[in-house]
C-alpha positions as CSV (number, residue, x, y, z in Angstrom):
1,X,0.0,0.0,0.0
2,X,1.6,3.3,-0.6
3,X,1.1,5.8,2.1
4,X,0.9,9.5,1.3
5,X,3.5,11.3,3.0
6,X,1.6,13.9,5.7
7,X,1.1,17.7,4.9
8,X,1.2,18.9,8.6
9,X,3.4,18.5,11.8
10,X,3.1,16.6,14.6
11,X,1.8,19.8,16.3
12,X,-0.8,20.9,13.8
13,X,-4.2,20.0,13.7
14,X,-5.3,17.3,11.7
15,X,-6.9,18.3,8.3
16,X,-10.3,16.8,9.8
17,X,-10.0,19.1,12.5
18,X,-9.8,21.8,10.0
19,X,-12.2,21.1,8.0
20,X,-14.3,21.0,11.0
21,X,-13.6,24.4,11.6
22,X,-14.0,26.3,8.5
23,X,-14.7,24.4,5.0
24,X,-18.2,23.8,4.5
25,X,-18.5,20.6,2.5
26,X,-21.3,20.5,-0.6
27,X,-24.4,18.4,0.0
28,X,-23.2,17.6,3.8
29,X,-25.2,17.6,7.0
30,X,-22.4,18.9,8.9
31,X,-23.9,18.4,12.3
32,X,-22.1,14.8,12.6
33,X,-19.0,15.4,11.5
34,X,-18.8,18.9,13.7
35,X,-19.6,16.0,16.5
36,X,-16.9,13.9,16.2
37,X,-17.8,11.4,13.2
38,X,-14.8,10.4,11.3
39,X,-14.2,13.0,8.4
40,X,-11.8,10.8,5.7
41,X,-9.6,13.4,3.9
42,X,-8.8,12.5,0.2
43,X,-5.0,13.4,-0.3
44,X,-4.2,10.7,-3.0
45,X,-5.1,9.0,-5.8
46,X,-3.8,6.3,-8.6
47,X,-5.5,5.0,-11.5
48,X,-9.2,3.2,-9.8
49,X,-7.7,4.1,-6.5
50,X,-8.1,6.7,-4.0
51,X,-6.0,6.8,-0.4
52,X,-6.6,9.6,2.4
53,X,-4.6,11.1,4.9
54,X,-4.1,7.7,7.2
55,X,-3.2,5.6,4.2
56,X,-6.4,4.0,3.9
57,X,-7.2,2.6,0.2
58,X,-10.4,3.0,-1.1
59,X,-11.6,1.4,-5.0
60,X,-13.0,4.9,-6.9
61,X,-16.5,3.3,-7.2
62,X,-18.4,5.9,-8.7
63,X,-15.2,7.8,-10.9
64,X,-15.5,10.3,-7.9
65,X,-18.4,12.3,-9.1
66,X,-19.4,10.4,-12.4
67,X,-16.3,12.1,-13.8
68,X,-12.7,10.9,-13.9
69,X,-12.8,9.0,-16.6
70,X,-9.4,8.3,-17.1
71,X,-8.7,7.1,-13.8
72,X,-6.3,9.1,-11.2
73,X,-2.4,10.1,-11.2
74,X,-2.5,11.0,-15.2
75,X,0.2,13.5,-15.5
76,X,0.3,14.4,-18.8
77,X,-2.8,15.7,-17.8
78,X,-1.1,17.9,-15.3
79,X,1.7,19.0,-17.6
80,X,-1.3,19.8,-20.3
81,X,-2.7,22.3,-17.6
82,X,0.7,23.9,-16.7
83,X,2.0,24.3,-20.6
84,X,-1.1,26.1,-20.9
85,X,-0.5,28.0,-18.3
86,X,3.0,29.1,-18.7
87,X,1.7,30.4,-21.9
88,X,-1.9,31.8,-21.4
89,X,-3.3,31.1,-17.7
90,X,-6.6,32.8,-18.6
91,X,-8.7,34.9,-21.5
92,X,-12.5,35.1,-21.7
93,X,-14.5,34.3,-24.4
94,X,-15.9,37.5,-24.7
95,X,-16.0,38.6,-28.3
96,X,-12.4,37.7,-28.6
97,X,-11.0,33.7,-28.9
98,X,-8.0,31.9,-28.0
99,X,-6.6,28.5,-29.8
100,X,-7.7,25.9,-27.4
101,X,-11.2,27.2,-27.1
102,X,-11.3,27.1,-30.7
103,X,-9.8,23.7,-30.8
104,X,-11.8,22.3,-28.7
105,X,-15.1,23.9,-30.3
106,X,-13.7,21.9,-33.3
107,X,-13.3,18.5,-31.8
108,X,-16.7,18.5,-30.2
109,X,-18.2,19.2,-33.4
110,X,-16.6,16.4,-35.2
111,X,-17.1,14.1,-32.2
112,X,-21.3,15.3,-31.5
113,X,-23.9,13.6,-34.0
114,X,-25.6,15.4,-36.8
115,X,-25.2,19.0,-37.2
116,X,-25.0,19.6,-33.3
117,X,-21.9,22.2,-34.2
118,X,-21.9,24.8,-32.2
119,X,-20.4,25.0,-29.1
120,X,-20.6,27.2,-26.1
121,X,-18.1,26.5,-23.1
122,X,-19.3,26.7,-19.2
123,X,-17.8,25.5,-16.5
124,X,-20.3,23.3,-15.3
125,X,-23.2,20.5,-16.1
126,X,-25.4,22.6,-14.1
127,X,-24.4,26.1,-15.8
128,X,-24.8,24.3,-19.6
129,X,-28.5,23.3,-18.5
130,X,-28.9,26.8,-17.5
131,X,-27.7,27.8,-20.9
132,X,-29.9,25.6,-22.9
133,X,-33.2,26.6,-21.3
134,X,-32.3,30.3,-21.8
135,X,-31.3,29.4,-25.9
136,X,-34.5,27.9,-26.1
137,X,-36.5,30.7,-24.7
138,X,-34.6,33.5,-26.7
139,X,-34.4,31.3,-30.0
140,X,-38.3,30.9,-30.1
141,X,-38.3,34.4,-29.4
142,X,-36.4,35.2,-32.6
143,X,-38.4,33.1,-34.6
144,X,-41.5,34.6,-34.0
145,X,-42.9,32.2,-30.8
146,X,-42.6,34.2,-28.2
147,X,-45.1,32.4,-26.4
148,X,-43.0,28.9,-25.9
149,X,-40.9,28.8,-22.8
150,X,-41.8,26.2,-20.5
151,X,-39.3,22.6,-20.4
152,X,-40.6,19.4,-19.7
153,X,-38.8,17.1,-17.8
154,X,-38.6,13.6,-16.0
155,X,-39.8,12.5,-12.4
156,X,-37.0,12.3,-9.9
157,X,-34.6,13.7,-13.0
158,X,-32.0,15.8,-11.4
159,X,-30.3,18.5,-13.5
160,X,-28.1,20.7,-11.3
161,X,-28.2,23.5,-8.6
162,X,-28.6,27.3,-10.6
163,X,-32.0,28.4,-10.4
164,X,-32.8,27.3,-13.6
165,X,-31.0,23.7,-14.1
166,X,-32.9,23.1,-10.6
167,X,-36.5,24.3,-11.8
168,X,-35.9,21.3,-14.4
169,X,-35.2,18.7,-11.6
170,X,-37.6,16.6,-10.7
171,X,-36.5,15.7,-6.9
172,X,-38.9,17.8,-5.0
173,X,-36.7,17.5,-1.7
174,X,-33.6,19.3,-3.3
175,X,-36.5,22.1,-4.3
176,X,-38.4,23.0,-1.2
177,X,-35.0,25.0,0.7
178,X,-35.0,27.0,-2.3
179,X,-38.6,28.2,-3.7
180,X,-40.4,29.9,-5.3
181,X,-38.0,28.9,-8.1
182,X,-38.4,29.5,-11.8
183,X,-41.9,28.8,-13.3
184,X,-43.0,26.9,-16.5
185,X,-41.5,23.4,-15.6
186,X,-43.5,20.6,-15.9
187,X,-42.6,17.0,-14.8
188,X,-43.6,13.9,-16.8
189,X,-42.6,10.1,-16.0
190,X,-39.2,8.5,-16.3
191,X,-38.2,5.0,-18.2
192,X,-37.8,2.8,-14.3
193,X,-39.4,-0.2,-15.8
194,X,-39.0,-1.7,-12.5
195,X,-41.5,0.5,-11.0
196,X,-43.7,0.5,-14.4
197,X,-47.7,0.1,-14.3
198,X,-48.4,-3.1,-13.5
199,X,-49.9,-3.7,-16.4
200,X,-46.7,-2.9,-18.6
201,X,-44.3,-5.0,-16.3
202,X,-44.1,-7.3,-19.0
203,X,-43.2,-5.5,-21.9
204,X,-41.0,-3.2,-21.9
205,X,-41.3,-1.6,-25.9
206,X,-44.8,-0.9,-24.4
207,X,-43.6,0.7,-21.6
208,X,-41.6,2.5,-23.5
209,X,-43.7,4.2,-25.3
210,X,-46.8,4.7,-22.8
211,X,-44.2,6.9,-20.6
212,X,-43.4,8.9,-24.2
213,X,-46.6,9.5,-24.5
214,X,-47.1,11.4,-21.2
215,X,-44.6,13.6,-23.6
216,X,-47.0,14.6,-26.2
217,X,-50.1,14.3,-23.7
218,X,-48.0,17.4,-21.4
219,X,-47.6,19.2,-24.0
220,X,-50.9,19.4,-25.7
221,X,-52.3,20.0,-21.9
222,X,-49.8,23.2,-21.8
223,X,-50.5,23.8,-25.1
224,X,-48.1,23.7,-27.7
225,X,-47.8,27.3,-28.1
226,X,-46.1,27.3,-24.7
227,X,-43.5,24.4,-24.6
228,X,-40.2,25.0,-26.1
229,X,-38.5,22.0,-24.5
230,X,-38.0,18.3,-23.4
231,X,-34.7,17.6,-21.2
232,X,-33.4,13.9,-20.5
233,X,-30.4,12.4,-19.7
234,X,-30.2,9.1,-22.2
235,X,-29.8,7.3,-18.9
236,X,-31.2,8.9,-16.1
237,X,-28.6,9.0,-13.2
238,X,-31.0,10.1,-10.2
239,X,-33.3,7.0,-9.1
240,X,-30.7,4.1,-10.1
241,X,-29.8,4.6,-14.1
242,X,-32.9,4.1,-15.4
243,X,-32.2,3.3,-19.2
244,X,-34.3,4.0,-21.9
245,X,-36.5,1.1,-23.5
246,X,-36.7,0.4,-27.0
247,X,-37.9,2.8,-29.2
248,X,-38.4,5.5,-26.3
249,X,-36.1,8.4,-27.7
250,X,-37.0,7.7,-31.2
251,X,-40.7,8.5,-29.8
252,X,-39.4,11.5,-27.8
253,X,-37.9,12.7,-31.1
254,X,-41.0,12.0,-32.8
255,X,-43.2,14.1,-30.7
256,X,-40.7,17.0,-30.2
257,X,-41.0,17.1,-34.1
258,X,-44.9,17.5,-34.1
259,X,-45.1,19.9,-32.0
260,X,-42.0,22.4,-33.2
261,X,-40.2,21.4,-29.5
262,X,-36.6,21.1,-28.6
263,X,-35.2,18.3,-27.9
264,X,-32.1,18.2,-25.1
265,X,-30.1,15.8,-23.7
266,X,-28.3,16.2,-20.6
267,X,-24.9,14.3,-21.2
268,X,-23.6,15.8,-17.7
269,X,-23.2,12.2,-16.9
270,X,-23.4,10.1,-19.8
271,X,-21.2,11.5,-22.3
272,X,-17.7,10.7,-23.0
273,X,-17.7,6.7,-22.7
274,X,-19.8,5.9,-19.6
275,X,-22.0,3.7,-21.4
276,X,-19.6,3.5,-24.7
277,X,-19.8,6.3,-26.6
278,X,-18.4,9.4,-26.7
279,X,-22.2,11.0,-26.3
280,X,-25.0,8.7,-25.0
281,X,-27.3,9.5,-27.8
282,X,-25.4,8.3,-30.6
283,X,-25.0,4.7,-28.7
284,X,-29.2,5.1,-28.6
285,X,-29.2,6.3,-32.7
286,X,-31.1,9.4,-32.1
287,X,-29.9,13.4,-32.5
288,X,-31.4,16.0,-30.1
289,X,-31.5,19.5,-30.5
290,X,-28.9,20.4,-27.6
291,X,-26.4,18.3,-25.5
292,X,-25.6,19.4,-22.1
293,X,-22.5,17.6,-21.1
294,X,-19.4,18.5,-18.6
295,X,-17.8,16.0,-15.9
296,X,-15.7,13.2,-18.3
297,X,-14.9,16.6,-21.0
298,X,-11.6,16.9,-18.5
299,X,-12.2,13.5,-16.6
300,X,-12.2,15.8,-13.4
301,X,-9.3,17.5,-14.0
302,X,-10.5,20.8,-14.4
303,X,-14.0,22.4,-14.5
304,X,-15.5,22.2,-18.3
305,X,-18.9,22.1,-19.5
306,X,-20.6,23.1,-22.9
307,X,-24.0,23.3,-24.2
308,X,-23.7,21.7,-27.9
309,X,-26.7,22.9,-30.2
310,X,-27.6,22.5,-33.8
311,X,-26.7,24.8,-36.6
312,X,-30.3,25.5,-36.7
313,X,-30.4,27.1,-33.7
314,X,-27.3,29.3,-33.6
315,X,-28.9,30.5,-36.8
316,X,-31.2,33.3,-36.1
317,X,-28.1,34.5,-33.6
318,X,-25.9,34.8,-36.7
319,X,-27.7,37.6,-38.4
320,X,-27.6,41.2,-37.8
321,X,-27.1,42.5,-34.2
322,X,-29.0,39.5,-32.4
323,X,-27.1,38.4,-29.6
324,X,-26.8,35.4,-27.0
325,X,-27.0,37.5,-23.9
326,X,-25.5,34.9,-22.0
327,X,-21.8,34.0,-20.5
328,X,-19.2,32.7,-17.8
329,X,-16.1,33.8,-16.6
330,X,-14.8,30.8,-16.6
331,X,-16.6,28.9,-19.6
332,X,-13.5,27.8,-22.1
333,X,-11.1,28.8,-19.5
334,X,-7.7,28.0,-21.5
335,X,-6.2,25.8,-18.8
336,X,-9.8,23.7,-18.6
337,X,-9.8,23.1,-22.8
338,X,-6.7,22.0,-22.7
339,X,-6.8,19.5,-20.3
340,X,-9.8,18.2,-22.4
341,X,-8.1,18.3,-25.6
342,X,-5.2,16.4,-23.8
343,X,-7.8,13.7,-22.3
344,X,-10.3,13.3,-25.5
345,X,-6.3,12.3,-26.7
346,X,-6.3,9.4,-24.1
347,X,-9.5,8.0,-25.0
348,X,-8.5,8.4,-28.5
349,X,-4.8,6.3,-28.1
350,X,-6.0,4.2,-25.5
351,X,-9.5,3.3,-27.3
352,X,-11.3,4.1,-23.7
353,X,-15.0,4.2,-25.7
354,X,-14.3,0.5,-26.9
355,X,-12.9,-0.7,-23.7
356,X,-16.5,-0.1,-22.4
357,X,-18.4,-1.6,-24.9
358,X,-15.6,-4.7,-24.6
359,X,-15.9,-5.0,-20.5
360,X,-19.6,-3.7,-20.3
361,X,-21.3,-7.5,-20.0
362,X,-18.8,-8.8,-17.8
363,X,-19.5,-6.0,-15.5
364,X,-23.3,-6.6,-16.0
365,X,-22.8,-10.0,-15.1
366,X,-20.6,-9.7,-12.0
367,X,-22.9,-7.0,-10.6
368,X,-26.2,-8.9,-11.2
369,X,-24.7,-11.8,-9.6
370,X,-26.0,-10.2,-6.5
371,X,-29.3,-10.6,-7.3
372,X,-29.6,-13.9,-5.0
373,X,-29.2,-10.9,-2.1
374,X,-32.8,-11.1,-0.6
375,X,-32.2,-7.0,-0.4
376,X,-31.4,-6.7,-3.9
377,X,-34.8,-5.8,-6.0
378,X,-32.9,-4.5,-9.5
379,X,-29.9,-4.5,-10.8
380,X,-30.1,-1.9,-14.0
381,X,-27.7,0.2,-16.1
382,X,-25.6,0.2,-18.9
383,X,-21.9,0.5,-20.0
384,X,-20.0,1.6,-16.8
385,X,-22.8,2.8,-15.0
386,X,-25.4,0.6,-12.8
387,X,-27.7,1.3,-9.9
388,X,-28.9,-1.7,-7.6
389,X,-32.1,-1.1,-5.7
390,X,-33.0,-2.3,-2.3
391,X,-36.3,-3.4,-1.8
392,X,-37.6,-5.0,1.7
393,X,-39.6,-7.4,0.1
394,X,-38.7,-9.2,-3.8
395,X,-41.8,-10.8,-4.5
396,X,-43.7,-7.5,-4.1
397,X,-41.3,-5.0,-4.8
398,X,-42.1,-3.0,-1.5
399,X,-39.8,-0.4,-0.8
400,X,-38.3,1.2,2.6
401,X,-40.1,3.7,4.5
402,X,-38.2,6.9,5.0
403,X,-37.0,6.3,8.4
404,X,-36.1,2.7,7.2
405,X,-33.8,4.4,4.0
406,X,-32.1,6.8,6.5
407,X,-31.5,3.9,8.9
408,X,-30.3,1.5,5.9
409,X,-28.4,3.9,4.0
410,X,-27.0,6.9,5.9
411,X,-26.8,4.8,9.3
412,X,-25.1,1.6,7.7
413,X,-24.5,1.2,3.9
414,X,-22.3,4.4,3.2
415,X,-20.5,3.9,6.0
416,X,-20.1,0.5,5.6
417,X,-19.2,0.4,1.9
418,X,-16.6,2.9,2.6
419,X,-14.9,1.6,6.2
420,X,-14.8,-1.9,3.5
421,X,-12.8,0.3,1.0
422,X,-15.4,0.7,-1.8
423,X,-16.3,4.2,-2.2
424,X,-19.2,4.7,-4.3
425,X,-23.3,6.4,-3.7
426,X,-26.2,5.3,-1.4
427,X,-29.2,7.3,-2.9
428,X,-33.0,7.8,-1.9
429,X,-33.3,10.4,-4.0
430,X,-35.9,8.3,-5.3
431,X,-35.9,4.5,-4.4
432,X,-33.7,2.9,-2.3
433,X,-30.0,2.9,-4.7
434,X,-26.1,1.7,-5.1
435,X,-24.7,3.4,-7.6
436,X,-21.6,1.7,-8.5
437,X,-19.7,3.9,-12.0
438,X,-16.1,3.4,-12.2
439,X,-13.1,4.9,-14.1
440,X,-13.6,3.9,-17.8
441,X,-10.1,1.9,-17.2
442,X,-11.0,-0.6,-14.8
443,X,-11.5,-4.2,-15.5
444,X,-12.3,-7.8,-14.6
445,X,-10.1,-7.2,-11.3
446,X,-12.1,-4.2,-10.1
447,X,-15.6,-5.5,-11.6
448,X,-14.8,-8.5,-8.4
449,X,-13.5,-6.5,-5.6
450,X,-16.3,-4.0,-6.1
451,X,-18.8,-6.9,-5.9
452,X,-17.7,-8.7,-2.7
453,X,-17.5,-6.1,-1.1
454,X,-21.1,-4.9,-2.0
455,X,-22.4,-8.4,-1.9
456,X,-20.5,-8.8,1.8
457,X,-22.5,-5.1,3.0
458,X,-25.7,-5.9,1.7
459,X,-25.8,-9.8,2.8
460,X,-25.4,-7.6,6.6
461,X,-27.5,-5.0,5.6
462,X,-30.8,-7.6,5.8
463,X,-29.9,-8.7,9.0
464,X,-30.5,-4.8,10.2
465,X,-33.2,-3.8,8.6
């Protein structure tokens, strides 16, 4: 095991301690660890691996955020970031251009499907949502429908923190702190075949397209003068990677035809080789309007994010003094396209989008292997990226109660997968999850120690409940 030499004396307080006194953690309930509960401190990592600052190993179950891609410790991705640097740390974007930026614009257009050309840099998933909803509403308005500016989107669908990109989610727990927030959202039902109608458990092309229908049924119930947009990640992350049955986007498309709507993905998650291609949507055969996509653009290394949209609609913005009054400091930093150009070169030399499709049954298999668990209700995903759900009872599919989910989750699973050196998600943001996603590099040696050691929390797990 390789141990990370410390960053403080003997004297100084430990970095927990610190952190206890004045970094306030994302997504935390801080209480605990302000009480003494043990607050790991990441110092290190190696290819799947992580360590922290006793020297503790950990497997990099879920790519820490959905993101590094390429696994940990790739300097060339460093030394990308400090050429770029040395030469030009920063320049907006702002009517002016520098040569990554525009290099990057370039790849992403050769790399996104149809003629989704034109890009526009953020810095973040959530910030790209933000700037699709806003080109929707201003590109209608240029084309003389004012009148459409509402977005429908999925049940439990989660699509970031801004104002905006949260509107769009569809976890109403993450909403409450924060309302009123932005109007015109409308939620319609996700592709969780587990959870289906009973009457379309057993066919799932059906199911499919019943829950595509509650597209075009939103929409004429709005009114199609209204609605400028659908968003949907290919494979919805929130709720356990619900995947898309067959023939469900080609529906989507379908209806968003019809009725003059846009169509957007949000790739935040998906793109770049989770589930084997470097967007989602051309694994699934259909274009959308707009990709939203940041997290494996620099596999972590540095914030990126771009909204991708069509030629058609960068169109009206290309005559006369129309303008998209929209922008971020930071979007196409030069440091953060640069480290993406440098990583879209790793996939590229070390075939990363192949090595998923190669590895992605035998990781199916090894996972659903622990569908004998009596806790173990679904196992569901594709490529690298697989949610198990927990269930109390098989035969009827009942879930957990609330208190049961905090109890079996935050009281024993998290902490349990992690004290067993698995690091990965426990999620209720929605059913009962594991989400297990892990650096596009990993293999047949991970695939097993990521299962015993899930298949050796959850077998304990029962016994708790």
């Amino acid at each position: 095991m390789n141990t990370p030499a410390s960053h403080s004396t003997p004297n100084e307080a430990s970095y927990a301690d610190r952190a206890r006194k004045h970094l306030w953690m994302h997504f935390t309930r801080h209480a605990p660890v302000l009480n003494g509960e043990e607050l790991p401190v990441i110092v290190k990592g190696d290819g799947c691996y992580i360590w922290d600052d006793q020297g503790r190993r950990y497997l990099d179950g879920i790519s820490s955020l959905f993101n590094v891609q390429v696994g940990h410790g790739r300097t060339e991705l460093a030394q990308a970031a400090a050429r770029q640097a040395s030469e030009l740390a920063f320049f907006p974007i702002w009517g002016l251009a520098h040569p990554r930026a525009i290099e990057l614009a370039e790849r992403l257009a050769h790399l996104a499907p149809g003629d989704l050309n034109r890009i526009f840099f953020t810095a973040s998933g959530g910030e790209a949502v933000e700037s699709a909803w806003k080109l929707a509403k201003q590109y209608f308005k240029l084309t003389g429908k004012p009148s459409k500016h509402k977005v429908i989107s999925r049940a439990v669908a989660y699509h970031g923190t801004p104002h905006g990109a949260l509107s769009l989610t569809g976890i109403p727990a993450a909403k409450v702190p924060f309302e009123p927030l932005v109007p015109s959202t409308v939620r319609v039902p996700n592709t969780n075949f587990y959870r289906a109608p009973e009457h379309l458990r057993e066919d799932l092309f059906a199911f499919g397209q019943w829950a595509a229908n509650r597209i075009a049924e939103a929409i004429e119930f709005e009114g199609p003068d209204s609605v400028a947009a659908v968003i949907l990640e290919p494979v919805q992350n929130s709720g356990g990677c619900f995947t898309p049955p067959p023939g469900y986007l080609e529906r989507v498309r379908e209806i968003c035809d019809q009725y003059d709507v846009l169509m957007i993905a949000d790739e935040t998650i998906t793109s770049f080789g989770r589930i084997g291609t470097t967007f989602a949507m051309d694994r699934f055969g259909v274009t959308p309007d707009i990709i939203t996509c940041a997290k494996g653009l620099t596999s972590g290394y540095a914030p990126l994010g771009a909204m991708i949209a069509s030629e058609r609609l960068f169109e009206p913005f290309s005559q006369g003094t129309n303008t998209f009054l929209h922008g971020f400091t930071w979007g196409g930093h030069p440091v953060s396209a640069a480290v993406a150009l440098a990583n879209l070169d790793i996939f590229d030399r070390e075939g990363l989008n192949q090595r998923v499709l190669d590895n992605e049954e035998l990781f199916a298999k090894t996972l659903n292997e622990l569908r004998d668990l009596p806790i173990v209700g679904d196992v569901r995903g594709t490529g690298y990226f697989y949610g198990i759900e927990l269930v109390k009872d098989k035969a009827t599919r009942e879930t957990f109660t609330e208190a049961e989910s905090e109890r079996l989750l935050r009281g024993y699973v998290s902490k349990a997968m992690f004290s067993n050196g698995l690091y990965c998600r426990s999620d209720d943001r929605g059913d009962p999850v594991v989400q297990v996603a892990p650096p596009l590099i990993a293999g047949e040696e991970q695939f097993k120690e990521m299962a015993q050691i899930l298949r050796e929390v959850l077998t304990h797990a029962w016994t708790i409940i």
